[in-house]
C-alpha positions as CSV (number, residue, x, y, z in Angstrom):
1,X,53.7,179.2,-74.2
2,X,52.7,182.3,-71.9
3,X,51.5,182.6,-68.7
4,X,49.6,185.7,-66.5
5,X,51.9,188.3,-64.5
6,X,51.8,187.5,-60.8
7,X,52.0,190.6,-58.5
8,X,55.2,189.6,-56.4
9,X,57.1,188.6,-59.3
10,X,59.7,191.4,-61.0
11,X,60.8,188.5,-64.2
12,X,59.9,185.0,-64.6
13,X,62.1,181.9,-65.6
14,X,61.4,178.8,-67.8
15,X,63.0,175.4,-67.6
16,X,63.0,172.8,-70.3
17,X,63.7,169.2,-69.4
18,X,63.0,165.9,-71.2
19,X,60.4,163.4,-71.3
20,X,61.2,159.7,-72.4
21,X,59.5,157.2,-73.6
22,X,59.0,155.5,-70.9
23,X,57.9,158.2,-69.2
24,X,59.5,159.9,-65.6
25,X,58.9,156.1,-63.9
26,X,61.9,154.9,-66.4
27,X,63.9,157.1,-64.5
28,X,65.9,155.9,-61.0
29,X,63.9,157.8,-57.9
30,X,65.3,161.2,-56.7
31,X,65.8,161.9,-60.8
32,X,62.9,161.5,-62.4
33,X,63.4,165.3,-63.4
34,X,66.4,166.3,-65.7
35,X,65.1,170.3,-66.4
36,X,67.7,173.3,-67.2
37,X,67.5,176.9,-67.2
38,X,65.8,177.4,-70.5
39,X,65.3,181.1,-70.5
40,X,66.3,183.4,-67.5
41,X,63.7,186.5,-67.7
42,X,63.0,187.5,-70.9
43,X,66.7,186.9,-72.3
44,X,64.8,185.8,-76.0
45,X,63.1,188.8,-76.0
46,X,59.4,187.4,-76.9
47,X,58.1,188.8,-74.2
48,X,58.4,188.5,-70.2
49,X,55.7,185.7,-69.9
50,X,56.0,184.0,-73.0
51,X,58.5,181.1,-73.9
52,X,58.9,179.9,-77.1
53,X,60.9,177.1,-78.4
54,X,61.2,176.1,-82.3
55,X,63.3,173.3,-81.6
56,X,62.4,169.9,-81.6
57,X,63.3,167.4,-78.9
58,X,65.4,164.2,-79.4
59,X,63.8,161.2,-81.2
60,X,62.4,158.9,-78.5
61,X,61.4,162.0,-75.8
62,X,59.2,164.8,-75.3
63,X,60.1,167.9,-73.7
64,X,58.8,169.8,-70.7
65,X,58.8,172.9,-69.5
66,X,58.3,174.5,-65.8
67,X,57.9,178.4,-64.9
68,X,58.7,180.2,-62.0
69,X,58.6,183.8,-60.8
70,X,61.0,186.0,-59.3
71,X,61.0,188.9,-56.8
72,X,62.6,190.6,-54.1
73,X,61.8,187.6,-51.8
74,X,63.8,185.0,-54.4
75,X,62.6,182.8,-56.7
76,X,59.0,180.7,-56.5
77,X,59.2,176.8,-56.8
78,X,58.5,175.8,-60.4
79,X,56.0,173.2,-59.1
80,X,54.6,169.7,-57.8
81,X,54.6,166.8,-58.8
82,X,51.4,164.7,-59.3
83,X,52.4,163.0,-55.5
84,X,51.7,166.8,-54.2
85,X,55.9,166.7,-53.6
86,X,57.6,170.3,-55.0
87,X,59.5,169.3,-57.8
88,X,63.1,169.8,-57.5
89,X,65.3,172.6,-59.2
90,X,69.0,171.9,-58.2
91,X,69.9,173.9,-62.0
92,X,68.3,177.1,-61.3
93,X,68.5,180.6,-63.8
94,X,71.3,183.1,-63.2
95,X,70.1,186.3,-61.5
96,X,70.7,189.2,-62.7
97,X,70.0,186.9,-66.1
């Protein structure tokens, strides 16, 4: 995936978490979210705002992935949920990567 070049942000980051089948509401409140640090700048190489995973997730889920710049001023939120509520990143990419 890949994603335009903000003006504020110096490297981006990409988490990857896990769908299930029963989607996030199969999940007990406050962890409907399960993402890791996936990629911390452009540690793969592909390119600094450009993800790419070959890997396939485990039989029964989905994955997901969230993005987030990163500047001077710290590192943006990765994003909201559907509820308008900033989805939570307790796990978040080493800086310096």
């Amino acid at each position: 995936m890949s994603w335009p070049a903000t003006p504020d942000a110096t490297h981006y980051n990409t988490y990857r978490g896990t769908i299930p089948d029963t989607m996030f509401g199969g999940r007990p409140p406050g962890a409907e979210y399960d993402h890791v640090c996936y990629e911390s700048d452009d540690a793969f190489g592909d390119g600094a705002t450009t993800a790419t995973d070959t890997s396939s997730p485990p039989v029964g889920t989905a994955y997901y992935y969230l993005d987030s710049g990163e500047g001077m001023c710290g590192e943006s939120d990765v994003g909201h949920a559907s509820s308008g509520a900033v989805i939570p990143n307790p796990m978040v990419c080493p800086t310096p990567p």
